[in-house]
N, C-alpha and C positions, 0 to 999 in steps of 0.2 A: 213771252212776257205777259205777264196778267196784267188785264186793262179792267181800267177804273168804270166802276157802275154806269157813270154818268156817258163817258168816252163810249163805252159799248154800245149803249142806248142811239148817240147821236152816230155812230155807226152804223146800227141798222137801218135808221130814219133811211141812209144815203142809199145801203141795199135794197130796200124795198120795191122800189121804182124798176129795179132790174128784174123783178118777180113778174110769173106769169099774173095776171089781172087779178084772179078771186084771191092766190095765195097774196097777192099784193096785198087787197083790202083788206083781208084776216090778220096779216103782219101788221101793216099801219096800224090797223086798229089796239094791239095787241103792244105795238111799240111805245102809240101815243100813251097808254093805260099806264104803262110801268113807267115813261118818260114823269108823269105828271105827278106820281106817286113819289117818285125819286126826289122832283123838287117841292113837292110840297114835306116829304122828311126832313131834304136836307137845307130847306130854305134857299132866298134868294143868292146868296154868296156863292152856294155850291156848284151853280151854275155860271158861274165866271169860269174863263177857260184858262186862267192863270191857274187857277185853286188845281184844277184837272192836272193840266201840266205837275202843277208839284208833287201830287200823289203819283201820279207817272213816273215821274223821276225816281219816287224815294221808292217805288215798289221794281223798275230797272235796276236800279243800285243793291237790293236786297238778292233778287234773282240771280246777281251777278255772283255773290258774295262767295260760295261755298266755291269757286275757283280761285278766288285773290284772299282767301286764308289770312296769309302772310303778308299783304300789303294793304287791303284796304282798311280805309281811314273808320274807326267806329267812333261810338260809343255805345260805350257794355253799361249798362243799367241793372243796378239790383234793389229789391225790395228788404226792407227786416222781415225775415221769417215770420213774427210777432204781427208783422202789421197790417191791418186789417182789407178785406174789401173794397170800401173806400179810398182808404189811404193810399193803397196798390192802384186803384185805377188813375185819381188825379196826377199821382206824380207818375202813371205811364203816357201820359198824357202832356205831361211839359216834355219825358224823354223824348216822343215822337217829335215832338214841338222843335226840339233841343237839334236834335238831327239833321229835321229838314232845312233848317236855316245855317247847317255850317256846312251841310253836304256830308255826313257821316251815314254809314250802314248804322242800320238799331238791333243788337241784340239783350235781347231782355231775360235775366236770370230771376225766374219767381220758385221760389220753395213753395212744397207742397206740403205735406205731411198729411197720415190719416190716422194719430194715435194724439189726439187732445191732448192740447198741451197749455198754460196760463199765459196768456194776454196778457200786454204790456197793461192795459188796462182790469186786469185779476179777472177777464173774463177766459173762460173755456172756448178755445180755439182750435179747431181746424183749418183744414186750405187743398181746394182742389187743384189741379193739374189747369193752365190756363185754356186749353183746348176744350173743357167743359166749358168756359163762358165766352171765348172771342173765337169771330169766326175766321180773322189774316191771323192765328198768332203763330200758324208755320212760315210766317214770311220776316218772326224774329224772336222766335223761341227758344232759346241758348240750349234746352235741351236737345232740337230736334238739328240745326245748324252744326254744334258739339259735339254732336252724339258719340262718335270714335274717338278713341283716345289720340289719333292719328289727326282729325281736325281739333283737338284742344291744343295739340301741340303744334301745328301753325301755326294758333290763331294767336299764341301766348309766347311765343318764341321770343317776343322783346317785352316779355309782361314789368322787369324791374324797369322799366323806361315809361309806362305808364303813367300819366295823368290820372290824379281821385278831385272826387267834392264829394264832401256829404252832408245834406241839410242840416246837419244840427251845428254845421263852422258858419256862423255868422260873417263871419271878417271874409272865409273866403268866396263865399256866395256876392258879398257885397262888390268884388270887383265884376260880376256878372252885369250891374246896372251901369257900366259905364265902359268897358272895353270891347272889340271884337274877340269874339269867342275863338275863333281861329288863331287870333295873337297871341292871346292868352292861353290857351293852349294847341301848340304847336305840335306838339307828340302827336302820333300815330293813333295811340286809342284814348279814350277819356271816360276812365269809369264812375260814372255818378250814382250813389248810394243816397235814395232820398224815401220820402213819405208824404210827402205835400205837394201841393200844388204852385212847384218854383216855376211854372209858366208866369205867375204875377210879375215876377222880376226880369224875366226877358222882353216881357212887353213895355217894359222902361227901357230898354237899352236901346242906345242911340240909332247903333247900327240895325240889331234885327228885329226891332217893337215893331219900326216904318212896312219894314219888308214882312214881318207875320198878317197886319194889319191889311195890307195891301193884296197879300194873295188869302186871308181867311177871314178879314172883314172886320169891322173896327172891334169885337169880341172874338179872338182866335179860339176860342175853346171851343164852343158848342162844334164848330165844321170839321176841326180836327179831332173830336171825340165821339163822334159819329163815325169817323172812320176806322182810326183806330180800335176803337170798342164795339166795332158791331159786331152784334149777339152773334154764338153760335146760333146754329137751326135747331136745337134742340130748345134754346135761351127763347129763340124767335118765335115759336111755336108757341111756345107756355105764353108770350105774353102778347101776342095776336090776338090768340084764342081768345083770351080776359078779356082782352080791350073791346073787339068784336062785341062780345056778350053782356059785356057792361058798363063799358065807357061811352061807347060809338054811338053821337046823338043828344049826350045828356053833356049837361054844364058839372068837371067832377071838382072838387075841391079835397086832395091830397095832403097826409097829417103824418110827420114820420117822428116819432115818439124815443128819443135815443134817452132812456133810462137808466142806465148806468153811469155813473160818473159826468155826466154832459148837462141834463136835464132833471128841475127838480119834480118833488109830485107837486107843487103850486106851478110852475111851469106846464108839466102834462096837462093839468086841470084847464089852465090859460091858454093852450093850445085848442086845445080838442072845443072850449066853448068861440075861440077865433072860428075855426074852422066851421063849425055850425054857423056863427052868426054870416061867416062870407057863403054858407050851403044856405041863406035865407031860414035856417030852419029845419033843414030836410034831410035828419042823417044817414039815409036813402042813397044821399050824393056826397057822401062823403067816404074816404078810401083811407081805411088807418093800415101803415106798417110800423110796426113794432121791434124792440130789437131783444124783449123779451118776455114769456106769458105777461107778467104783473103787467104789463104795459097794456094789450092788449084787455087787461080783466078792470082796465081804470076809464078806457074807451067805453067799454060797456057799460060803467057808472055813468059816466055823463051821457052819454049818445042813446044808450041804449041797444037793443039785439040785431037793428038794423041796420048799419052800418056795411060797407063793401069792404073785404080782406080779401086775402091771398095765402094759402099756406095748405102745404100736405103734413107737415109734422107742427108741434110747438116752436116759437121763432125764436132761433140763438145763433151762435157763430159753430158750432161742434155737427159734422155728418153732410154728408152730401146735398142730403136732403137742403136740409136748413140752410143749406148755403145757395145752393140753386132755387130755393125760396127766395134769399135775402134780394139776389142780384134781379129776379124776375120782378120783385115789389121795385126795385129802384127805378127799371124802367119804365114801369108803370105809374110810378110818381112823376116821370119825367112828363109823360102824357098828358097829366091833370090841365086846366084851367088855370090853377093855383093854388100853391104849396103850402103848407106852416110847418116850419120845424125851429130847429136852432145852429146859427150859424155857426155853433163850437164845435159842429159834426160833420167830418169830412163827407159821411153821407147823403146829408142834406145840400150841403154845396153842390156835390157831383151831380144830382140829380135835381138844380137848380139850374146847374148849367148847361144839364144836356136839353133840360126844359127852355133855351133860349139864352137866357140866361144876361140879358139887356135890361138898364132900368129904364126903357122905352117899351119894353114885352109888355103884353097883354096879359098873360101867364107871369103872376107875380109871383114871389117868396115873400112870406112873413114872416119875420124872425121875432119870438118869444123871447122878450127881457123881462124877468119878475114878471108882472100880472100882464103885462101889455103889446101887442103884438104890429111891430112894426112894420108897413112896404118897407123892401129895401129898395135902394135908388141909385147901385152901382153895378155894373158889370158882375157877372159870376160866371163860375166860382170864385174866392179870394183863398189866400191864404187863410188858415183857421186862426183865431184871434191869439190863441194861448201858444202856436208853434213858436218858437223860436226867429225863424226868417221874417215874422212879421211887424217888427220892428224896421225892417228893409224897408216897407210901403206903408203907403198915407193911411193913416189911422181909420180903424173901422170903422169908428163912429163917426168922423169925422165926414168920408167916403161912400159911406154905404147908408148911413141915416138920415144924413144933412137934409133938411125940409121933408124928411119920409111921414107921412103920413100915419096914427097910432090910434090903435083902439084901446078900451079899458076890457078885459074880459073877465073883470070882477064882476061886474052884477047881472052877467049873463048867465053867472051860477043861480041866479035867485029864481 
């Protein structure tokens, strides 16, 4: 059974005492390093021994799986082939979420493709294999679990008996806020087809908001998206390296410019001089991701040639490249000080809330409305303002702005 980071850590603590003397103190020393490392990632919460247990559990139940095919309890998770980065990790992130609170195996079906194809958004899209960005996703990869036609056909043996949702049914999401999800769906599998982050709506519900809260802390995201989402070592490497080299030491203040369809060019503008005025000035310490050249060439108007990036090719959605760019920038925004972007970008939420993602965090998000750039002052991530489910929860502005704090970044143009 694969044991949890943390589990393993407080494991060795208990071996080392049984070590001859020097390899003791080499170990201790060696244990304490990674122990401390561990909770200073994954924060205070991560070290409850409840949170441990639950990952325990849901990583026992996944191991088990490729034997009980034909009986155990899931839910199969898929993403729109269309949908983006972002979008694919929040809403794998309420799946995991979804899982561990009703006791279901997770398998997770993500299309890949490598022949560019148009974005729900008319942008030029790719999509890697998820094995390029996470480093469990053999623990529920519908590819790697499915792979024989011989476990599809277990696993699928009572597929017309199925349970679906898919975030764009208002009506049937909305009974998520108010029923046990066990009651409500009793079938064997439950396949949810989503793009958002419907974690918002489970953390309303009566039954398992109490219990997420309790084993992942009154913000369940950041502890469960740390896990679920942790880098591959190829992911982990690229953005070590960065951090080491340019992060580590300095106060950064992190800008992610979603230029297509999300953000306007007075927006960008309002952003990029936020983000200066919270760098005191010094766009030295300031870290722009982009989600495409122009974006990138409007940073340069304002800021100037000094500014911190990250990119081996020009930034888009299309080639390997640019996409192991995209994901390596998010984590790196996650790192920051504090963020500016715009809450209409499931990008910026994601890496809002691996960034802590509390309106008591020191590590804030600004959100760019017309010229002005607001703290936000609720939990992150939220649902994105313009989804459909987000009608389900308490109004953005209502929630996330109430007494926020605002700057003008008009005449920081002048």
């Amino acid at each position: 059974m694969r044991q949890s980071a943390l589990w393993s850590l407080v494991l060795c603590l208990l071996l080392v005492t049984h070590c001859r003397p020097q390899q003791a103190a080499s170990a201790a020393h060696e244990v304490e390093r990674k122990l401390l490392d561990f909770l200073r990632e994954h924060g205070e919460h991560a070290a409850k021994l409840s949170a441990v247990e639950i990952i325990q559990n849901f990583e026992r139940r996944q191991a088990a799986l490729p034997s009980q095919l034909s009986s155990a309890r899931a839910l199969f998770f898929s993403t729109q082939s269309m949908a983006g980065l972002g979008n694919r990790m929040v809403a794998l992130v309420s799946a995991f979420l979804m899982s561990v609170c009703t006791d279901r195996v997770l398998v997770v079906d993500w299309p890949d493709y490598d022949k560019p194809e148009i974005h729900r958004s008319s942008e030029v899209s790719t999509m890697l294999p998820m094995d390029r960005f996470f480093h469990l996703c053999s623990l529920y990869d519908a590819r790697i679990i499915l792979a024989s036609q011989q476990n599809q056909k277990e696993f699928g043996w009572d597929y017309a008996q199925w349970a679906s949702l898919n975030d764009n049914n208002v009506s049937a999401f909305k009974q998520l806020q108010t029923q046990h999800l066990n009651t409500l769906f009793p079938q064997r599998v439950l396949a949810v087809s989503a793009i958002s982050f419907f974690g918002s709506i489970l953390e309303q519900n009566p039954f398992h908001g109490p219990w997420l809260r309790q084993h992942f802390g009154d913000n369940p995201f950041p502890e469960a998206a740390r896990y679920i989402l942790k880098p591959s070592a190829e992911i982990s490497a690229l953005v070590n390296g960065y951090y080491l080299q340019h992060f580590a030491g300095r106060r950064i203040v992190a800008i992610h410019l979603r230029t297509i369809k999300y953000m306007s060019l007075e927006q960008q503008g309002a952003a990029l001089r936020c983000a200066l005025f919270l760098s005191g000035g010094h766009a030295s310490s300031i870290f722009v991701a982009a989600d495409t050249a122009a974006g990138m060439s409007t940073a340069q108007r304002e800021l100037g040639a000094g500014f911190l990036s990250h990119s081996s090719v020009p930034p888009g959605r299309a080639g390997a490249a640019a996409l192991i760019d995209g994901i390596v920038n998010l984590f790196l925004m996650s790192k920051a000080d504090a963020l500016v972007g715009t809450s209409r970008s499931s990008f910026t939420l994601l890496a809002a809330g691996l960034h802590g993602g509390a309106q008591t965090s020191a590590r804030p998000l600004y959100d760019v409305i017309g010229s002005r750039c607001f703290r936000v002052t609720c939990p992150l991530p939220r649902l994105q303002r313009d989804h459909p489910l987000a009608t389900l929860v308490q109004g953005y502005n209502f929630s996330c702005l109430a007494g926020a704090t605002s700057m003008d970044a008009g005449p920081l143009a002048e």
